[in-house]
Structure formats: structure tokens, C-alpha cells
C-alpha positions as CSV (number, residue, x, y, z in Angstrom):
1,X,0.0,0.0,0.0
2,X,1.2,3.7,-1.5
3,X,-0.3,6.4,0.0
4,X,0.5,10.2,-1.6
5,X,-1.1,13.4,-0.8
6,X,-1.3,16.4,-3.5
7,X,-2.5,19.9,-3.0
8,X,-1.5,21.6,-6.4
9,X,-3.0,20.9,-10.0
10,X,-0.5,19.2,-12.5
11,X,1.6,17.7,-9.6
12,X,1.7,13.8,-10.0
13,X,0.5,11.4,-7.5
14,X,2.0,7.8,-7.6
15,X,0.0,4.2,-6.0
16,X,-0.7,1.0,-7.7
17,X,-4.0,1.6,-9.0
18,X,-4.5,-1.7,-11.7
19,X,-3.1,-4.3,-9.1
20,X,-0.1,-5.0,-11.5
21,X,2.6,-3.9,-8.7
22,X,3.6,-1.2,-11.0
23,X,3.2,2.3,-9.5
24,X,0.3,4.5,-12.2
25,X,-0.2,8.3,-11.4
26,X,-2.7,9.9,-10.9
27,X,-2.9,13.6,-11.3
28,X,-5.2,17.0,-11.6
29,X,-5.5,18.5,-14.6
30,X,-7.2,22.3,-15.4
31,X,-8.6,23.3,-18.6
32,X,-9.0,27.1,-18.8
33,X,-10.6,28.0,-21.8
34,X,-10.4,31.7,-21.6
35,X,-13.6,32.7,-20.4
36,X,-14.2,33.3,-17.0
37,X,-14.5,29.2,-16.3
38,X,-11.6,27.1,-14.6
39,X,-12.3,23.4,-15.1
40,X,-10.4,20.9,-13.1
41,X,-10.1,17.4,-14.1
42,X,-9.1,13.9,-12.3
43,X,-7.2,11.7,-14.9
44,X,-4.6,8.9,-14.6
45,X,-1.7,7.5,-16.8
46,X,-1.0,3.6,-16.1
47,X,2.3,2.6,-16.2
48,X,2.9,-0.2,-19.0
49,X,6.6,-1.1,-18.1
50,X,8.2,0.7,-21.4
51,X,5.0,3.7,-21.6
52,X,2.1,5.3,-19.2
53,X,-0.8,5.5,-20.9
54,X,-3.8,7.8,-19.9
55,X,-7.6,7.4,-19.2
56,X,-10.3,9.2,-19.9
57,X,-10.7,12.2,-17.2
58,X,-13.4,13.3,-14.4
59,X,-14.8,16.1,-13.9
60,X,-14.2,17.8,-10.6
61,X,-15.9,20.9,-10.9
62,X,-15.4,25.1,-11.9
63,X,-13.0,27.1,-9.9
64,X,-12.5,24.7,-7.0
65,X,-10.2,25.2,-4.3
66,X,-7.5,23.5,-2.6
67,X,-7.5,19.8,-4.3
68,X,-5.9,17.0,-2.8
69,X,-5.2,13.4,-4.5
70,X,-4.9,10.3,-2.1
71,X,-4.4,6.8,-3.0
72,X,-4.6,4.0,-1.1
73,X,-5.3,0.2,-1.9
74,X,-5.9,1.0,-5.4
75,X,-8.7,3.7,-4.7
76,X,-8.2,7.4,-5.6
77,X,-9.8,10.1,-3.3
78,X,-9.6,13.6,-4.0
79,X,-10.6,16.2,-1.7
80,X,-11.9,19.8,-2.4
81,X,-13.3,22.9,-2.1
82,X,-16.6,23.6,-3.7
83,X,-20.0,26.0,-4.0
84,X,-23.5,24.7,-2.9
85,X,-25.6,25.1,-5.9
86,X,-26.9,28.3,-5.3
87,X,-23.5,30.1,-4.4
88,X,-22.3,32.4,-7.5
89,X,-18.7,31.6,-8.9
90,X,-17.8,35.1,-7.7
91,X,-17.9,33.6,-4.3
92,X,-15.0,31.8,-2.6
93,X,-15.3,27.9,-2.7
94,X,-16.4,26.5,1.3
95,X,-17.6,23.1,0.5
96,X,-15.8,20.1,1.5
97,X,-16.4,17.3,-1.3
98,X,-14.9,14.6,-2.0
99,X,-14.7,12.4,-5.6
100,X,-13.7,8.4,-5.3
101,X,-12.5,6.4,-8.2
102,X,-11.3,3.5,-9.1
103,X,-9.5,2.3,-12.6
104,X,-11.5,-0.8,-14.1
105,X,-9.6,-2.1,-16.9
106,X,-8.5,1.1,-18.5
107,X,-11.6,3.4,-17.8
108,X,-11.3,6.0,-14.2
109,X,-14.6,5.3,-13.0
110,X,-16.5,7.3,-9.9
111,X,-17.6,5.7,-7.1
């Protein structure tokens, strides 16, 4: 069992997440299209030996705040800061949420 903590987007988290012994990463990623929109993503890249290669990515959630990836025994957590639905964007994120997933086969699937 691998257990690493992240608290910046792009940083790379590392546990055995397909069971092979290998350690896969798992990392955030932000797409920021230009508009006033920040889109944060939860994506892995499997190690193959010779190559990683990626999944398909989650979406976290608009202008969250202070994400954290943990893995341990082959699940994914991430921890964050969001708004309850009928907070504006222009406010600061206060909501603790959390997103679980697991890899199945080569698909990132929430819990």
C-alpha cells in the first residue's frame, strides 16, 4: 500500500492503482478555456513497463479550491473545495467534497 497526498493541479501522485505492482499516477489537470470558467479534471496514466498510458478524465468541478489526491489500496480520493448550488462563482469555494475512483480495466470510474 502507496499512499501520496497532493495539493497543487498538474503535480503527480503515484500508488498501484490496476493491481499489476507497478506504480500508475494519478494527477489533476485544469482546462481554462479563456472565459471566465476554470475546469479541473481527475485523470490517470497507467504505467505499461516501457510507456504510461492515460484514461479518460473526471470532472471535478469550476474554480474549485485546494484539491488533494490520495491513493490508497488501489482507490483514488480527491478532496476539495466547492459552492453549494446556489453560491455564485464570484464567491470563494467553502464546501468540503470529495470524488472516489477506481480504474476498471482502463476506464477512471467514480464511485
Amino acid at each position: 500500500m502507496m499512499e501520496r497526498t497532493s495539493v497543487r493541479n498538474g503535480s503527480l501522485v503515484h500508488g498501484d492503482l490496476d493491481g499489476d505492482g507497478d506504480q500508475d499516477v494519478a494527477l489533476l489537470l485544469t482546462n481554462d478555456p479563456g472565459g471566465s470558467g476554470t475546469f479541473s479534471y481527475l485523470a490517470v496514466a497507467v504505467n505499461n513497463g516501457d510507456k504510461y498510458e492515460g484514461t479518460d478524465a473526471l470532472f471535478l468541478g469550476d474554480r474549485i479550491g485546494s484539491p488533494a489526491i490520495t491513493i490508497r489500496d488501489g482507490l483514488i480520493q480527491v478532496d476539495f473545495l466547492d459552492r453549494p448550488d446556489s453560491v455564485s462563482f464570484g464567491d470563494a469555494p467553502t464546501l468540503h467534497r470529495v470524488v472516489k475512483a477506481k480504474l476498471e480495466g482502463r476506464q477512471l470510474k467514480q464511485l
